[in-house]
C-alpha positions in Angstrom: -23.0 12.6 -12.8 -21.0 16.2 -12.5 -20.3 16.9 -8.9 -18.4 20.0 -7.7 -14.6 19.1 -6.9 -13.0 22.3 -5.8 -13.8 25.7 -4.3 -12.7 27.0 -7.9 -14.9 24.7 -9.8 -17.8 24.6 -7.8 -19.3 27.9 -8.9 -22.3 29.4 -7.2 -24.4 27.1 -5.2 -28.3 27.2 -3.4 -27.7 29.1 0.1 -28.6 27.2 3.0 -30.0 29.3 5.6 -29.5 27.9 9.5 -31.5 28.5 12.4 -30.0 31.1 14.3 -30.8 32.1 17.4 -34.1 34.6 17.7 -33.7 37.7 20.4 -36.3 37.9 22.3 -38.7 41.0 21.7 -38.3 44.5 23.9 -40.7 44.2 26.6 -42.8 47.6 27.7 -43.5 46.8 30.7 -41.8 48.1 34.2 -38.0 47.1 34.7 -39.0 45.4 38.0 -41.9 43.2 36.3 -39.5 42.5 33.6 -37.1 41.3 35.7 -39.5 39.2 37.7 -41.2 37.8 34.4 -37.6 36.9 32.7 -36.6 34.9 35.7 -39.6 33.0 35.7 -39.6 32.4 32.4 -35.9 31.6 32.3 -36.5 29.4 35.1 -39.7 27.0 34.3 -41.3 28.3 31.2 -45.1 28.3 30.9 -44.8 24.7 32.6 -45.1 24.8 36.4 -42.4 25.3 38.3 -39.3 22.6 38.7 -39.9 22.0 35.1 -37.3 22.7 32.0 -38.1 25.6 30.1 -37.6 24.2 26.8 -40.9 25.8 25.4 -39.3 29.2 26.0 -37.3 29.8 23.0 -36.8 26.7 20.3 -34.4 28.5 18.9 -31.9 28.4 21.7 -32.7 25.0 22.1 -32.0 24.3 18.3 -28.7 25.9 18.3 -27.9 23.6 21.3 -28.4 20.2 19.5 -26.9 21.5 16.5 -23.6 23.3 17.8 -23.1 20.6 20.6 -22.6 17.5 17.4 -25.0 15.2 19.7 -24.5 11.4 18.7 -27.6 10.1 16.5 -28.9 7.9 18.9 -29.2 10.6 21.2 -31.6 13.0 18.9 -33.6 9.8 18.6 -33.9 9.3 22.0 -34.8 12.4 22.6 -37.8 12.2 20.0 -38.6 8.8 21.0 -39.1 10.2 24.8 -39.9 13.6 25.3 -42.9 15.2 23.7 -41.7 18.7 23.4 -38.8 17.6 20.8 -41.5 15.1 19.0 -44.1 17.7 18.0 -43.2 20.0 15.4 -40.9 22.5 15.8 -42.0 25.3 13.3 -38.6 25.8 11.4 -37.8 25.9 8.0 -37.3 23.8 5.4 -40.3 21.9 6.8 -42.5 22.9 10.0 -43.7 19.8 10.6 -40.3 18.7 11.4 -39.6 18.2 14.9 -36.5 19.6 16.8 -34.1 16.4 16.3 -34.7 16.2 12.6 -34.3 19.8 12.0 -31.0 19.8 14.0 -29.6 16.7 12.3 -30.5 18.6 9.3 -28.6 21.5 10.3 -25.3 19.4 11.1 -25.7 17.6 7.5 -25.5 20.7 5.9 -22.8 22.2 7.5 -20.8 19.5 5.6 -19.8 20.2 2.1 -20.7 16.6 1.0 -24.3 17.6 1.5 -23.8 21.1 0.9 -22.6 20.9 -2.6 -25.8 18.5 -3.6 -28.2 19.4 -5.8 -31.9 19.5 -3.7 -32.8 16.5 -5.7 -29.6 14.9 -4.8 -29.9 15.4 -0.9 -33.6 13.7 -0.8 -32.5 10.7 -3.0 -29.6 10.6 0.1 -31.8 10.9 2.6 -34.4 8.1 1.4 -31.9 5.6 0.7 -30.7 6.5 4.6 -34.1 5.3 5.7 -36.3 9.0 5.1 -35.2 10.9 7.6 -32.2 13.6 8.5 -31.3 11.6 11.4 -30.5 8.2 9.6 -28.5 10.6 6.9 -26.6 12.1 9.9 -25.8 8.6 11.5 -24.5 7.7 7.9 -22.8 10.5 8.2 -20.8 9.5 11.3 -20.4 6.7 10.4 -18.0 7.6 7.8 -16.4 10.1 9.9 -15.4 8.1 12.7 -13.4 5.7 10.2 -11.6 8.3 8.5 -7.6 7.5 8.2 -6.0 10.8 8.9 -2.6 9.1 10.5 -1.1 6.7 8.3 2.2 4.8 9.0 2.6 3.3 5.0 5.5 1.4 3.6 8.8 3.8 4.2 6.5 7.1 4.7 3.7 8.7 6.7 1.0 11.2 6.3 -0.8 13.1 8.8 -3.5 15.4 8.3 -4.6 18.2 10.8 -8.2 19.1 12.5 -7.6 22.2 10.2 -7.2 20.0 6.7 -3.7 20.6 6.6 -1.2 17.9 5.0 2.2 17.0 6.8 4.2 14.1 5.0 8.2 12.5 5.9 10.1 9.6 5.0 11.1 8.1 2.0 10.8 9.5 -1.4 12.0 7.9 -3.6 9.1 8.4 -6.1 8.2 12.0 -4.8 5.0 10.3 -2.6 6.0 13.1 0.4 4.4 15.5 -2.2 6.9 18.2 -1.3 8.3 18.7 -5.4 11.2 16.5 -5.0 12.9 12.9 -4.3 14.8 13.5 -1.0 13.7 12.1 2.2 12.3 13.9 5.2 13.0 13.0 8.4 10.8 15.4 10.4 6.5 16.4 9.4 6.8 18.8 6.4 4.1 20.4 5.3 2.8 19.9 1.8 2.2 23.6 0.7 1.0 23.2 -2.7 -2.5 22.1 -1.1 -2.7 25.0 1.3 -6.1 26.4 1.0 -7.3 23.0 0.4 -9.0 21.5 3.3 -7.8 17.6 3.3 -10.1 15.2 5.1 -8.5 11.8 4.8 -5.5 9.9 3.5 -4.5 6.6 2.2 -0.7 5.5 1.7 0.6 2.5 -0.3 3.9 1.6 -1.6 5.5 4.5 -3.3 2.1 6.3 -3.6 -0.7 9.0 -1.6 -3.4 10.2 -1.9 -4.9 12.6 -0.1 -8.8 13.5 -0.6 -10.5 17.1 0.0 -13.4 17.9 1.2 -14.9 18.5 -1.7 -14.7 15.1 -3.0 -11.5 15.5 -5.3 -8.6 13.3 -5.1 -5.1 14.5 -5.3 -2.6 11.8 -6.2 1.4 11.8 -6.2 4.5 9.3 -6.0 4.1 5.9 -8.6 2.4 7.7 -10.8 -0.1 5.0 -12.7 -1.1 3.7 -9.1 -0.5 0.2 -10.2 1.9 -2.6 -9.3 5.3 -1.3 -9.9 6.1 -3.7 -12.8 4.2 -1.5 -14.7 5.5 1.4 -13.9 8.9 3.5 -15.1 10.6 6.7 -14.2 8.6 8.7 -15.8 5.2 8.4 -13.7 7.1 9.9 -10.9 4.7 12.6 -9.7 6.2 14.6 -6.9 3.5 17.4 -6.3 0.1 16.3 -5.6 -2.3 15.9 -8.9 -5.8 16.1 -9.0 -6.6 11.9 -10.5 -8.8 13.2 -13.3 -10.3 10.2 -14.4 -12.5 10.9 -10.6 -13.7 13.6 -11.6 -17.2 13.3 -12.3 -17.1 11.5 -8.3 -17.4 13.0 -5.2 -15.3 11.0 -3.4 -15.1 10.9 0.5 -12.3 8.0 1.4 -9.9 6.1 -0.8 -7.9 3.2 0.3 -4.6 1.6 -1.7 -4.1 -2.1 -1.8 -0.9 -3.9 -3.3 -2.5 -4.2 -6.4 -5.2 -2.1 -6.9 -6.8 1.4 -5.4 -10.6 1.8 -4.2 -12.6 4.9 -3.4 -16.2 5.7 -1.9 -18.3 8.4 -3.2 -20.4 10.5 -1.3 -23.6 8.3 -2.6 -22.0 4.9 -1.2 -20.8 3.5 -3.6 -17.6 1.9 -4.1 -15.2 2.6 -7.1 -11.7 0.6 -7.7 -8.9 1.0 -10.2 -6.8 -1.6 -11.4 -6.2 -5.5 -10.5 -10.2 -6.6 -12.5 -11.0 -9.7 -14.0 -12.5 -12.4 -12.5 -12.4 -13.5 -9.5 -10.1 -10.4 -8.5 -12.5 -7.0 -8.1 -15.5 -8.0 -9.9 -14.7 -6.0 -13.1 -13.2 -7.5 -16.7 -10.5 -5.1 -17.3 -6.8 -5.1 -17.9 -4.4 -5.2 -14.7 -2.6 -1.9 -16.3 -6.6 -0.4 -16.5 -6.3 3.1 -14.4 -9.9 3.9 -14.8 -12.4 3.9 -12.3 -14.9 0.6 -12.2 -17.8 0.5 -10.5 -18.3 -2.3 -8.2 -22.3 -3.6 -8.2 -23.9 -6.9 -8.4 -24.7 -7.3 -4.4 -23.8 -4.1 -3.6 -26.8 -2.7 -6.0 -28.4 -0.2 -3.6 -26.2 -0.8 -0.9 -24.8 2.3 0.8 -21.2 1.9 2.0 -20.2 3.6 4.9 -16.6 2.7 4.6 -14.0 1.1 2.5 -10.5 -0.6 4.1 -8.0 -2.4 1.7 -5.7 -5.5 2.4 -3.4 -6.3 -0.1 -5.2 -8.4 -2.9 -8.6 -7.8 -1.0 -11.3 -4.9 0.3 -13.9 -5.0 3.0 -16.9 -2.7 2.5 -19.0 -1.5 5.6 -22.6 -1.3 4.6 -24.7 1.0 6.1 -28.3 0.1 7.1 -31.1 2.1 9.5 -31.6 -0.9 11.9 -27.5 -2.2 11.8 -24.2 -2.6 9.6 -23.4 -5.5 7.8 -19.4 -6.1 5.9 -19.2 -7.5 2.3 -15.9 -8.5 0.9 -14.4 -8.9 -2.4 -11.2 -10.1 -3.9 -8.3 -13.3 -2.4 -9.3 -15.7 -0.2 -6.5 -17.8 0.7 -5.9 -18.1 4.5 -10.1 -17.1 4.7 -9.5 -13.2 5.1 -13.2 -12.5 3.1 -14.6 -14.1 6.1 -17.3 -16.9 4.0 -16.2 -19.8 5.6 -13.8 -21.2 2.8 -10.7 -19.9 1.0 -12.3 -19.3 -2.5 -11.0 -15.8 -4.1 -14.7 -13.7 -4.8 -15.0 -11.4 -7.9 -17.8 -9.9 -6.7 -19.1 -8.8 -3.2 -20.5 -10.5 -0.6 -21.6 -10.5 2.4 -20.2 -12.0 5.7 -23.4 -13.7 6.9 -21.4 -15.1 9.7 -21.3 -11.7 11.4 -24.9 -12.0 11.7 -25.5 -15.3 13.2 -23.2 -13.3 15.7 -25.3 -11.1 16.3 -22.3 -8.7 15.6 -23.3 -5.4 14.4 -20.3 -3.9 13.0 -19.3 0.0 13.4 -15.8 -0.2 11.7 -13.4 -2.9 9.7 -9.8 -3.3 9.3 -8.2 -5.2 6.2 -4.9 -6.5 7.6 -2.4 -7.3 4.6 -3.5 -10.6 5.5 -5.8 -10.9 8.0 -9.2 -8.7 8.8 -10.7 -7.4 12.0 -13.8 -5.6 12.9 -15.3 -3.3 15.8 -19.0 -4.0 17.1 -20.9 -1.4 18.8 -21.2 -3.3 21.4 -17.1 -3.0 22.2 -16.1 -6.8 20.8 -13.5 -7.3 18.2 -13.8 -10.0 15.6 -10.6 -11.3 13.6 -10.6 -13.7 10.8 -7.7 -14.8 8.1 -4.2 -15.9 8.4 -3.4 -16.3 11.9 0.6 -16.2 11.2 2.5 -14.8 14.8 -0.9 -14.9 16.6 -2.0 -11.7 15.0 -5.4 -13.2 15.3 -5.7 -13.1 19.2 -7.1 -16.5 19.6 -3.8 -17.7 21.5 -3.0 -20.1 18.3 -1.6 -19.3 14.6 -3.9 -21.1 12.9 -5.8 -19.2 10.3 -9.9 -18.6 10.5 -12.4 -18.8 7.6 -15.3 -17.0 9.7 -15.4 -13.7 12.1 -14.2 -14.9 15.6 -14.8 -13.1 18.8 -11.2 -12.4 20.6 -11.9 -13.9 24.2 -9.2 -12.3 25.4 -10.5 -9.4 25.3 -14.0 -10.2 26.8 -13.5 -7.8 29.6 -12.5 -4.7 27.1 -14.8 -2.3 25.3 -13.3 -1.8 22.3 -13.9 1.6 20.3 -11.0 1.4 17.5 -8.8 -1.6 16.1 -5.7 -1.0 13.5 -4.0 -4.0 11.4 -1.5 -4.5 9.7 0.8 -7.6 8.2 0.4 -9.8 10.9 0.0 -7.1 13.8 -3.4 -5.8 15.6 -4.2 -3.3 18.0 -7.1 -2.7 19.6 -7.9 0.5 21.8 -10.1 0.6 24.4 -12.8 2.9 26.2 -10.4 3.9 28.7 -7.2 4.4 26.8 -5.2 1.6 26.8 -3.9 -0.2 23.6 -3.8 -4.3 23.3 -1.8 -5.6 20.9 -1.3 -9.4 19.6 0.8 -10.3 16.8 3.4 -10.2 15.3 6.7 -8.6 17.5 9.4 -9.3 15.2 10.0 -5.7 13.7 9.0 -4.4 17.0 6.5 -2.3 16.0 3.9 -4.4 18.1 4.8 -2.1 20.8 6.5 -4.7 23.4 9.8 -3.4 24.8 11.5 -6.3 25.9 14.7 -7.3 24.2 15.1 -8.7 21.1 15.8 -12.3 22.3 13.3 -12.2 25.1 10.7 -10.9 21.8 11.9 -14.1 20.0 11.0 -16.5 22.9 7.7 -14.6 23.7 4.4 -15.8 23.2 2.2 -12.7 21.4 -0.9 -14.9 20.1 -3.5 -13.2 22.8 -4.3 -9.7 23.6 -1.3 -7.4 25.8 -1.6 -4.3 27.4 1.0 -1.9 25.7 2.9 -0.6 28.3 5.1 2.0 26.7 1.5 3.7 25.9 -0.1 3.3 29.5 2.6 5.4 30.8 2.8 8.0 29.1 -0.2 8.5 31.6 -2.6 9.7 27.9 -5.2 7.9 26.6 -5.2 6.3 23.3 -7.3 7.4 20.5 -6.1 5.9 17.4 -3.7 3.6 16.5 -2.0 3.2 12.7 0.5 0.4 12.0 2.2 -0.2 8.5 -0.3 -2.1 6.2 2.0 -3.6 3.6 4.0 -6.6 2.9 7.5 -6.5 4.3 9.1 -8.4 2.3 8.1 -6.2 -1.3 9.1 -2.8 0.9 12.2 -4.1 2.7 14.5 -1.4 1.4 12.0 1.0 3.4 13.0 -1.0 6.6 11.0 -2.2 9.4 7.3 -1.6 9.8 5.9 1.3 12.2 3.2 2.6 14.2 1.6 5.9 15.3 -0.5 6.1 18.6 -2.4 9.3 18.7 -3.7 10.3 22.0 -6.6 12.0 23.7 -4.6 15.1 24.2 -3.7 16.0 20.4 0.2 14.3 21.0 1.3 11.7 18.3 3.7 8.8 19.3 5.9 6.8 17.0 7.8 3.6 17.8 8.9 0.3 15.1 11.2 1.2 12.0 12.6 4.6 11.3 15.8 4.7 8.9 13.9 6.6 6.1 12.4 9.4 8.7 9.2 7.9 8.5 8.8 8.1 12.6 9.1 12.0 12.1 12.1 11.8 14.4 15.8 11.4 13.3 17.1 8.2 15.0 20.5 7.9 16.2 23.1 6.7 13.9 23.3 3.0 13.1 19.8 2.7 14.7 17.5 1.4 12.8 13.7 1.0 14.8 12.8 3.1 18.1 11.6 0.2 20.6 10.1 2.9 22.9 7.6 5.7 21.5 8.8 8.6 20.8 7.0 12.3 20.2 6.5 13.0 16.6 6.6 16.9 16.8 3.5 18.1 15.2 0.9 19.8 16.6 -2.6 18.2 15.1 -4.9 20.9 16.0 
């Protein structure tokens, strides 16, 4: 299926016409009964007095649930509760839609992955949501609350703006800053041949980007096949960002890079992945050098993915559902990182049942390099996998077959969690960042001394300090993703901590530039965070 991938190439499309807000029709009558009869009106409506005057203009009302980005649940409750926003509303494209579903359809089409659809395309998305614009809106958040716009990869990061825009430093070796070239940056440069291109997300693996718009196309630049490096040579170096043509006929809305292969999920939710096949790897029969796009089905026939995170010889896939999530897995399963109770690779997805008997219902997932995590809504973090350094949090290092609730952090509600090779983090509803794991290449954000790191004990959750005071709260969190040991000439891993305020933070390896700071000479990792100076808005 065609789909438009750039503002150039998209051509003319169906205008989508809003709800505006109506003015309210000169009145005749005297000024002073006009002003009495506006007050009243403004004040209770036709209802009796002390009541809201929703009834007095829709329109208003409208705008407000559609401007103000309400959470899901919230248009829901407010059908589920209130008869004026459960009867219908009279609004286009349907009057018999009631105020909540016409504003969720509003805020669907303001984004370009629904705006760009064909009509027919829109209603197959919104039946396989669960029939209604509300259940396509909560898919859509969904997927927007698990975008990767900071990314701390393997010798260089990316960071992408509220405004689309694409900074990159570190190494580059292999031209993955993007910039035309193969020197290293040491402080956020922006990558000015995608000006004008609005970038929504980013994924970073060794040597390689890629950056995806948001209008579904994928540029690609660094190790230029996007495969293990053996198979690589000089001449894939890309050091401007390419569109990845064989993607074309996808809109795709997040891509993820493991060590061996690269995934992407379209717009429709479904899951594409290039590279490492055969059985009992990703499902599909093809050549390890293969650069074309597979689809991955079986189980996840019908399924609509919300989002996609890749360790490094696996991928977890949150499924979307009306009544809950659910995660399937797919790929190595030594240590137990796909979570099905045994250590048996899977070639093609499945589902971790254990979550269920839970009663875990999953909002976001982290593939470690080699461990996994995931977020419930309820604020509880589950780990599973190799449980090398304690990056588990279960106070041991012994590895876990099944999801396992972190007691440790019983008494935190968790709203994001990052992995990495043996490192977690977990951010919580006030601010504060835990951490457990690995402390080694101090990028686990502990800022005693490297002796009193070796003696320490880091196999339960910490309160980062170094984060609590710089008196900000903690949004997100990225650490590097990626084996050490096959990046080492990048030097130590790192970690970005972005807070509530729009400031980034960098602390754990920095001789390439990758912490967007210039460290001091012979130093090679910043123990405390330092400011990386861009500004994000």
């Amino acid at each position: 299926m065609q789909c438009p991938m750039d503002a150039a190439a998209s051509g003319t499309s169906p205008v989508m016409q809003f709800h505006g807000i109506v003015d309210e029709p000169p009145s005749h009558s005297s000024p002073l009964h006009t002003a009495l009869e506006r007050s009243q009106r403004h004040c209770y409506g036709h209802e009796t007095p002390g009541e809201f005057p929703l009834a007095v203009s829709p329109s208003i009302v409208l705008h407000v649930l559609s401007t103000c980005e309400l959470d899901p649940k919230d248009l829901a409750a407010l059908e589920a509760t209130c008869t004026f926003f459960s009867k219908p509303a009279n609004f286009e494209p349907n009057f018999a839609l009631s105020l909540p579903e016409v504003a969720a359809f509003d805020m669907c089409h303001k984004r370009p992955m629904v705006k760009l659809m064909a009509q027919q395309e829109r209603e197959q998305l919104k039946q396989r949501c669960g029939g209604s614009w509300k259940l396509v809106f909560k898919y859509i958040v969904a997927r927007e609350r698990n975008y990767s716009r900071i990314v701390a990869g393997p010798g260089h990061s990316i960071v992408v703006t509220t405004k689309g825009d694409a900074y990159s430093f570190g190494a580059n070796c292999w031209g993955q800053l993007g910039l035309g070239d193969t020197e290293d940056r040491f402080k956020p440069c922006l990558i000015r041949s995608l000006q004008g291109i609005k970038i929504t997300q980013a994924a970073v693996g060794s040597r390689q980007t890629m950056l995806v718009s948001d209008t579904g196309s994928v540029y690609a630049f660094g190790k230029g096949s996007f495969v293990w490096e053996e198979l690589s040579d000089a001449a894939d170096h890309i050091t401007t960002p390419k569109i990845v043509e064989s993607l074309k006929g996808v809109f795709v809305v997040q891509a993820a890079i493991g060590g061996y292969f690269s995934a992407f999920l379209s717009r429709e939710g479904q899951v594409y992945t290039i590279s490492w096949g055969r059985t009992e790897r990703l499902g599909h029969s093809s050549d390890p050098s293969d650069v074309e796009p597979r689809l991955l089905s079986g189980p996840l026939e019908g399924v609509l993915v919300a989002q996609i995170s890749a360790g490094n010889c696996y991928l977890l896939m949150l499924a979307y559902q009306p009544t809950g999530m659910s995660v399937y897995s797919v790929g190595c399963g030594l240590g137990g990182k796909l979570g099905h109770g045994c250590k048996n690779n899977k070639g093609t997805p499945k589902l971790i049942e254990h979550l269920l008997t839970l009663s875990f219902n999953p909002v976001s997932v982290a593939a470690g390099t080699w461990h996994a995590a995931a977020l419930g809504d309820d604020g509880r973090v589950c780990t599973w996998g190799w449980g090398h350094t304690g990056c588990l949090g279960h106070g041991d290092e012994e590895y876990r077959v099944l999801p396992t609730v972190v007691q440790g952090l019983s008494n935190v509600k968790a709203v994001h969690v990052s992995t990495g090779e043996y490192t977690t983090f977990v951010v919580s509803d006030n601010g504060d960042t835990y951490s457990f794991g690995s402390a080694e290449s101090l990028n686990i954000g502990f800022q005693e001394d490297e002796e009193a790191a070796d003696d320490a004990d880091f196999s339960t959750p910490s309160l980062v300090e170094s984060l609590k005071v710089l008196n900000d709260k903690a949004v997100q969190i990225s650490t590097t993703n990626s084996s050490y040991w096959l990046n080492s000439e990048m030097g130590y891993p790192h970690t970005f901590a972005l807070m509530e305020s729009g400031k980034l933070y960098a602390f754990g390896g920095g001789i390439k530039g990758q912490l967007g700071v210039k460290l001091s000479e012979g130093q090679e990792r910043a123990q405390n965070p330092e400011r990386v100076p861009i500004d994000l808005c």
